[in-house]
C-alpha positions as CSV (number, residue, x, y, z in Angstrom):
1,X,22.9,8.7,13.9
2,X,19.6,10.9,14.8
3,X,16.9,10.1,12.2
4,X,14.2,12.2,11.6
5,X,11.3,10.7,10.5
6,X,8.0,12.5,8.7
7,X,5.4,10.2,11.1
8,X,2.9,12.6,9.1
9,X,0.7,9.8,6.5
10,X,-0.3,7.8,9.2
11,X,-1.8,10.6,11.8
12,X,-5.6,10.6,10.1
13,X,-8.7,8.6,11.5
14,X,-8.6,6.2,8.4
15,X,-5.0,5.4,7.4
16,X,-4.7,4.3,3.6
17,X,-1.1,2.7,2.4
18,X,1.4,5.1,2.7
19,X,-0.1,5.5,6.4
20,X,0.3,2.3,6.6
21,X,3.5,2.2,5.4
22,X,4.6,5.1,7.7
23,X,3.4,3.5,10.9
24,X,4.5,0.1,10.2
25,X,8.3,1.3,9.5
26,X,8.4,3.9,12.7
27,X,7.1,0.7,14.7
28,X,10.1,-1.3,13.5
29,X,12.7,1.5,13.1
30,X,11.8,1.9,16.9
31,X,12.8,-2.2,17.4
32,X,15.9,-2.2,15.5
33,X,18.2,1.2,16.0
34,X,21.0,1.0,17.6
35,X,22.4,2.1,20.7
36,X,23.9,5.2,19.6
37,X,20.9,6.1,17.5
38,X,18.1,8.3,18.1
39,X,15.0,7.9,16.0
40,X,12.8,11.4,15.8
41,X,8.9,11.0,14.9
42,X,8.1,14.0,13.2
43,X,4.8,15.4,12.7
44,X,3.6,18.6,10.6
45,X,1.8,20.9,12.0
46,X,-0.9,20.9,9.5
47,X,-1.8,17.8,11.4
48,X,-2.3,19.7,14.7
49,X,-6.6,19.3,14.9
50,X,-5.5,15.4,14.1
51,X,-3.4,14.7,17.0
52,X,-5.7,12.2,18.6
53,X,-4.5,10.0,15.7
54,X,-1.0,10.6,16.3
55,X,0.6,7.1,17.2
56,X,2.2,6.6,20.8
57,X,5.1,5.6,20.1
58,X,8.3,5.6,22.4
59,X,11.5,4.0,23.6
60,X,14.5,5.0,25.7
61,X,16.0,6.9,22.1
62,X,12.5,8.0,20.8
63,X,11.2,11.1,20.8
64,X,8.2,13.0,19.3
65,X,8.3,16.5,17.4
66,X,6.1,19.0,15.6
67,X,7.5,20.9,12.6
68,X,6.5,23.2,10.8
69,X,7.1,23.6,6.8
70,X,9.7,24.3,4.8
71,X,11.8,24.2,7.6
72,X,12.6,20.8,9.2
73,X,12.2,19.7,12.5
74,X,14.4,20.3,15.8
75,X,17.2,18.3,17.2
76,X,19.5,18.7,14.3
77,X,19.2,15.0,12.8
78,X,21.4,13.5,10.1
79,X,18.9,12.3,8.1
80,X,15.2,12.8,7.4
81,X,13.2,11.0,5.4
82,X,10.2,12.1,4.0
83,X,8.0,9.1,4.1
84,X,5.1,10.7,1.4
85,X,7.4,11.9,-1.6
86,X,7.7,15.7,0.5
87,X,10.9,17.2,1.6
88,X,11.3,20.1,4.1
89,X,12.7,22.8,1.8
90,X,15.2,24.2,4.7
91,X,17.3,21.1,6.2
92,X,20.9,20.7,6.2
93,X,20.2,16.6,7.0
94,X,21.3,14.2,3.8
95,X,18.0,14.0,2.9
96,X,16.0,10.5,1.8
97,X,12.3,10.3,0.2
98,X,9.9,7.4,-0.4
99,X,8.4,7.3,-3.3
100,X,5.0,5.1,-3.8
101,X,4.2,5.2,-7.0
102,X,3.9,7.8,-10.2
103,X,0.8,7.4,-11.5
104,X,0.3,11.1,-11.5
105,X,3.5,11.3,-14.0
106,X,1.6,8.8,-16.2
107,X,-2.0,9.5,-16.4
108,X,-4.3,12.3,-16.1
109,X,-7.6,10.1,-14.8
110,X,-6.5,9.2,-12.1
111,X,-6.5,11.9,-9.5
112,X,-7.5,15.9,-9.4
113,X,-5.1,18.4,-11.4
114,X,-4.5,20.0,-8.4
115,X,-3.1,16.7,-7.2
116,X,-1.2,15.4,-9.7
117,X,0.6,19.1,-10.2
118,X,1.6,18.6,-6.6
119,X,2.5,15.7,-7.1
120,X,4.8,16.2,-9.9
121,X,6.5,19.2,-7.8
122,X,7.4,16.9,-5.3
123,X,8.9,14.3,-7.9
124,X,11.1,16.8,-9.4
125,X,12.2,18.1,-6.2
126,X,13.0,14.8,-5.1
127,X,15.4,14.8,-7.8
128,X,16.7,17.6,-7.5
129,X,17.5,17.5,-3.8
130,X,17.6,13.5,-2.2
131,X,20.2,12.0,-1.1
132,X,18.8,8.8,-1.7
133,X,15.3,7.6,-3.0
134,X,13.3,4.9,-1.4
135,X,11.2,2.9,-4.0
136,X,8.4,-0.2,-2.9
137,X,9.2,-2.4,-5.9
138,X,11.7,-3.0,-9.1
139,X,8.7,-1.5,-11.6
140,X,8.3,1.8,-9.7
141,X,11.6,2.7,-9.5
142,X,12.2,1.8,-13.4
143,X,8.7,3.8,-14.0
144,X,10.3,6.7,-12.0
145,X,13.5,6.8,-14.0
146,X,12.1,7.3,-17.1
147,X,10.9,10.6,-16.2
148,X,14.5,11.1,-13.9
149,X,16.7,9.5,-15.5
150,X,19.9,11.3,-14.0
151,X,18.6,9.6,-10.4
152,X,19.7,6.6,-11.2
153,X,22.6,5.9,-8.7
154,X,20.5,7.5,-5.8
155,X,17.6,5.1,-6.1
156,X,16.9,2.1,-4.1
157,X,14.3,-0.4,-4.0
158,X,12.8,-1.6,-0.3
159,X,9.8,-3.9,-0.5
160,X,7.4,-2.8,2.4
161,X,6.2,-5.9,4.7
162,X,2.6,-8.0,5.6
163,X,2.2,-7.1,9.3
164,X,2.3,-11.0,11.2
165,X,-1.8,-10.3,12.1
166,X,-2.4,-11.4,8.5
167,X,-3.0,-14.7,8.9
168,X,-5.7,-17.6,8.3
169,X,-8.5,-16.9,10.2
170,X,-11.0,-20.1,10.7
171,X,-13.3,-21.1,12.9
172,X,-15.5,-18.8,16.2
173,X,-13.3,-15.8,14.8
174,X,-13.9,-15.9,11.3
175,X,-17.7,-16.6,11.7
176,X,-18.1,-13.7,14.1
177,X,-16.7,-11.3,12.2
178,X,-18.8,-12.3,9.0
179,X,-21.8,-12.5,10.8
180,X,-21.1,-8.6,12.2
181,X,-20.3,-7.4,8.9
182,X,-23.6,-9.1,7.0
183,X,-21.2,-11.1,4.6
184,X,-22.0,-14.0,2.7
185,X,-19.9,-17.3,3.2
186,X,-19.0,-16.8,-0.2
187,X,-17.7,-13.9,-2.1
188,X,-15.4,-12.3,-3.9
189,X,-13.0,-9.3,-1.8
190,X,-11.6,-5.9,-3.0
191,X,-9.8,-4.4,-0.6
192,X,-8.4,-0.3,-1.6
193,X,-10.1,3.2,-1.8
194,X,-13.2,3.8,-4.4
195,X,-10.7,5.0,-6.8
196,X,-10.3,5.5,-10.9
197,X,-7.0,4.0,-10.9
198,X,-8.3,1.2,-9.0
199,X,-10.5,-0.3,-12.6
200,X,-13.2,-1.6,-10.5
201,X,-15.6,-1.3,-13.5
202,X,-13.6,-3.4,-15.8
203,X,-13.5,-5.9,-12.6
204,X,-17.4,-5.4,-12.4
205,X,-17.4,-6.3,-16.2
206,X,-15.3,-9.6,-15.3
207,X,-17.0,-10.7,-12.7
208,X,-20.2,-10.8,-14.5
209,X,-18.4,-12.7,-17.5
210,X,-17.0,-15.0,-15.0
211,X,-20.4,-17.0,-14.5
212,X,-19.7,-17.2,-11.0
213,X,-22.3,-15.5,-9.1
214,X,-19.8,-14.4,-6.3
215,X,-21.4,-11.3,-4.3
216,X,-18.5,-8.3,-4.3
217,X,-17.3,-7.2,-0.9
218,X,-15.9,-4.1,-1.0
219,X,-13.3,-2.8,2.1
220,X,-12.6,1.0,1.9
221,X,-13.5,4.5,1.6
222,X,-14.6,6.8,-1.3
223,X,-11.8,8.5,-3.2
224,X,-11.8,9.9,-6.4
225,X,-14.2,9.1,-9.1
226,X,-16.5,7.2,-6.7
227,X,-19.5,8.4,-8.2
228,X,-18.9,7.5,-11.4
229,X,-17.1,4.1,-10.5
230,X,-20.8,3.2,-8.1
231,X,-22.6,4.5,-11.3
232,X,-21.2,2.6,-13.8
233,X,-20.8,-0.4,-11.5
234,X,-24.6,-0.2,-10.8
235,X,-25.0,-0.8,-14.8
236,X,-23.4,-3.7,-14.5
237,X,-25.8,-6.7,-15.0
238,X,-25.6,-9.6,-12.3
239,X,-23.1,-7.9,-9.8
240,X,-23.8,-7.3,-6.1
241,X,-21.9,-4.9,-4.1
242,X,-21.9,-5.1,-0.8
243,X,-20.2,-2.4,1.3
244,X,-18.7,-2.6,4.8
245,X,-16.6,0.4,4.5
246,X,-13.7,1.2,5.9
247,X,-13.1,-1.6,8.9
248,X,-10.9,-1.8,11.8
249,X,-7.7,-3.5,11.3
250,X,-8.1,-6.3,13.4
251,X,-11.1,-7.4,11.7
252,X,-9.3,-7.4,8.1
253,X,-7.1,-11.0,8.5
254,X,-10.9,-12.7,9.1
255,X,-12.4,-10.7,5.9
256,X,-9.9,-11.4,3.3
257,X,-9.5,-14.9,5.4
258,X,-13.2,-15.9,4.1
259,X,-13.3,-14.6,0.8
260,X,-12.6,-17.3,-1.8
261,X,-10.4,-15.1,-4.1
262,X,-9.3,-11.1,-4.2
263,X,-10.1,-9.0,-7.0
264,X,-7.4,-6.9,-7.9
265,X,-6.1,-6.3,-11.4
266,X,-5.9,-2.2,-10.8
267,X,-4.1,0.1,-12.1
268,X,-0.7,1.2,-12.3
269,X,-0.1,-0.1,-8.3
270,X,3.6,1.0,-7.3
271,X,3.4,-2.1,-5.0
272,X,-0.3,-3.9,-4.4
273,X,0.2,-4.7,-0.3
274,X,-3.5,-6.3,-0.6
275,X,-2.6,-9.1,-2.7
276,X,0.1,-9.7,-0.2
277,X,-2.4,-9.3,2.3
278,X,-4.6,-11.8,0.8
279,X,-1.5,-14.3,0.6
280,X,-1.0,-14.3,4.1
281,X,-4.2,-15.1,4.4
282,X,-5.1,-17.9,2.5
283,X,-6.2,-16.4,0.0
284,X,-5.6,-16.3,-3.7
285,X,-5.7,-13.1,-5.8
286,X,-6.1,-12.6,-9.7
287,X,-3.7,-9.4,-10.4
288,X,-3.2,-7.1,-13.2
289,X,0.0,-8.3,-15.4
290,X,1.5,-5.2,-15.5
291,X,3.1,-2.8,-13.0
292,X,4.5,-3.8,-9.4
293,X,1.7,-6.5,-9.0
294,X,3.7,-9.9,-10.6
295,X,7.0,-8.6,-9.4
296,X,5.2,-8.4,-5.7
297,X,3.4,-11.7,-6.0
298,X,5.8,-13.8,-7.7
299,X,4.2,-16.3,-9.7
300,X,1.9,-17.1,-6.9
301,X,-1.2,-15.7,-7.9
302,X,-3.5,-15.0,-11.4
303,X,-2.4,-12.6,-13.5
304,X,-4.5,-10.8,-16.1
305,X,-4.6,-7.6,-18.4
306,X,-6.4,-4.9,-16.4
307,X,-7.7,-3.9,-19.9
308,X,-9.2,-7.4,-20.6
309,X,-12.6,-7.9,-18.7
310,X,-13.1,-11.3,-20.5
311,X,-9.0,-12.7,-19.5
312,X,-10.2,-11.4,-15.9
313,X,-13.4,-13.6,-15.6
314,X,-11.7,-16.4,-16.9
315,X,-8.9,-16.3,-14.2
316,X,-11.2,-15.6,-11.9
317,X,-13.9,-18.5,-12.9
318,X,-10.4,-21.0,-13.3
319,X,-10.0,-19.9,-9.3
320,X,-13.7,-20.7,-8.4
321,X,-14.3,-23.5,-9.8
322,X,-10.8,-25.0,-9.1
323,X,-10.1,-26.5,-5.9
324,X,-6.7,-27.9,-6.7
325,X,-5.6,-24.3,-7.8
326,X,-6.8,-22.7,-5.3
327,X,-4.7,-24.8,-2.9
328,X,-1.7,-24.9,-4.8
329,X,-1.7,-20.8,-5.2
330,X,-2.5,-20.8,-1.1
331,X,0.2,-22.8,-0.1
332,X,2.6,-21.1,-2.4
333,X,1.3,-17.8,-1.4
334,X,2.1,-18.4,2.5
335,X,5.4,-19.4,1.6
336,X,6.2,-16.6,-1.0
337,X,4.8,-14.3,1.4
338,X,7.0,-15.1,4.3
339,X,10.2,-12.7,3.5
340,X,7.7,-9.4,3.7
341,X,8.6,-8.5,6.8
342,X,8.5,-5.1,8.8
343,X,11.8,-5.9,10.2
344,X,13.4,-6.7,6.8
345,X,11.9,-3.5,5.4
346,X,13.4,-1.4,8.1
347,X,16.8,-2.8,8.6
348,X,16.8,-2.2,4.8
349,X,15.7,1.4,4.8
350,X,18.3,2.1,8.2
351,X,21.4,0.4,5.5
352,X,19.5,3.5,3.1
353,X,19.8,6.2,5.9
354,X,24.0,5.1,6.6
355,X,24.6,5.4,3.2
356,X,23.4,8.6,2.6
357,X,24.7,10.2,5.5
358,X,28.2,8.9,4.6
359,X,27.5,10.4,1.1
């Protein structure tokens, strides 16, 4: 089987999820075909002035390609999958998409119009035209089938995995990487971009209510709304923000390693890899109660109403003040967090690409 996958998400200078996501799968894809498969990285050519951050990958039945849209890429494969919701519009491969989440389908704050029409373009075209569609979690793809309904039998849910550098970080490590960052030895973490969807003032809101005190770290880049979100934020009585930015990945397992909990009752997540980020980690998370976020953490962390600024504080003053919680929610955590692999995620998604080349 030649697979033919769109390597395109993950070739920017700061990768987000779906980056992630895209580099994480080629990496194992790579690990785990078979003998008589050949797996094809394929990057548009809109990415050309970017290829610095094009990932060297390679392997005896690997091999690199440029395309250019709406045709697909050389070396006739059998299946491509588009790994960002976008399918070439000229490709005689069974054809399989990923898709992330559909907030765009559900609410008109959270992004540009320009985006979310795009957005929805691709979504119906991935109805239209996959073979089979690639969801993160249980919630998304129900979320996605009220709009598609007819897609029903097509759609399959892979959970995505925690790459194994997420773990506990104590000691020289952990105190050298707070110290180069200017963090606290306490604080509370949100890691994700400056977004609207992400309801980081309604988290501001809570952590104020909380009676905590807990500085704010903050890991990632502006994205939409930010202005407004620092604004209102900044209006916020009691809350400190501190901002490292986007960081390197190696320093992120030390980071959400000495934060004493994770902030992250967002939105409408179509899966919420931070929280499982923070598991693996040590650290617990208070979560929205809605969307892929208690499906993805499993009992093993806080959960709250994104809407609820008050039933946020409280969970998150329970986890400061509460040693015993804490500890039982980390030890759960490591445990529930074990079965997120890479390796699961991509054996599962190559059982995706057999099926829909035999259909």
């Amino acid at each position: 089987m030649r697979i033919a996958l769109d390597l395109t998400p993950c070739v920017k200078p700061r990768r987000t999820g779906v980056g992630w996501y895209t580099l994480h799968l080629a990496r194992s894809l790579a690990e785990q075909i078979g003998p008589e498969d050949r797996l094809l990285l394929c990057t548009r050519l809109s990415r050309w002035r970017m290829r610095e951050h094009r990932p060297a990958l390679s392997g005896a039945r690997v091999s690199q390609r440029w395309f250019q849209a709406p045709f697909g890429p050389r070396g006739a494969p059998d299946v491509f999958h588009g790994t960002d919701a976008r399918l070439p519009e000229r490709c005689r491969a069974a054809l399989v998409a990923t898709v992330h989440d559909v907030f765009s389908l559900e609410c008109d704050g959270y992004a540009p119009p320009d985006f979310r029409a795009r957005k929805r373009t691709h979504y119906a075209d991935i109805a239209e035209r996959a073979t089979r569609i690639l969801f993160p979690s249980e919630a998304t793809r129900r979320a996605y089938l009220t709009h598609f309904p007819r897609t029903e039998t097509r759609a399959r849910v892979v959970y995505e995995g925690v790459d194994p550098t997420f773990v506990p970080t104590q000691g020289s490590r952990a105190a050298q990487v707070r110290s180069r960052l200017g963090l606290p030895e306490s604080y509370a973490l949100y890691v994700g971009e400056i977004s609207l969807r992400k309801n980081l003032p309604v988290l501001a809101r809570a952590l104020a209510l909380s009676g905590t005190k807990l500085p704010w770290v903050w890991v990632g880049a502006d994205s939409y709304g930010a202005a407004a979100i620092l604004e209102a934020v900044g209006h916020v009585p009691g809350i400190r923000v501190l901002r490292p930015g986007y960081l390197a990945f190696e320093d992120l397992p030390a980071v959400y390693s000495g934060a004493t909990l994770l902030t992250f009752a967002t939105q409408s997540e179509g899966f919420g890899l931070p929280a499982l980020e923070a598991m693996a980690c040590g650290t617990p998370a208070v979560v929205a109660n809605r969307g892929a976020l208690p499906e993805i953490t499993g009992g093993c962390a806080l959960e709250a109403d994104p809407a609820d600024p008050q039933a946020i504080g409280a969970a998150i003053r329970r986890l400061a003040q509460d040693r015993a919680l804490r500890e039982d929610l980390r030890r759960r955590g490591l445990a529930w967090v074990r079965s997120f692999t890479w390796q699961r995620a991509a054996r599962e998604t190559l059982a995706v690409y057999r099926d829909a080349v035999g259909a």
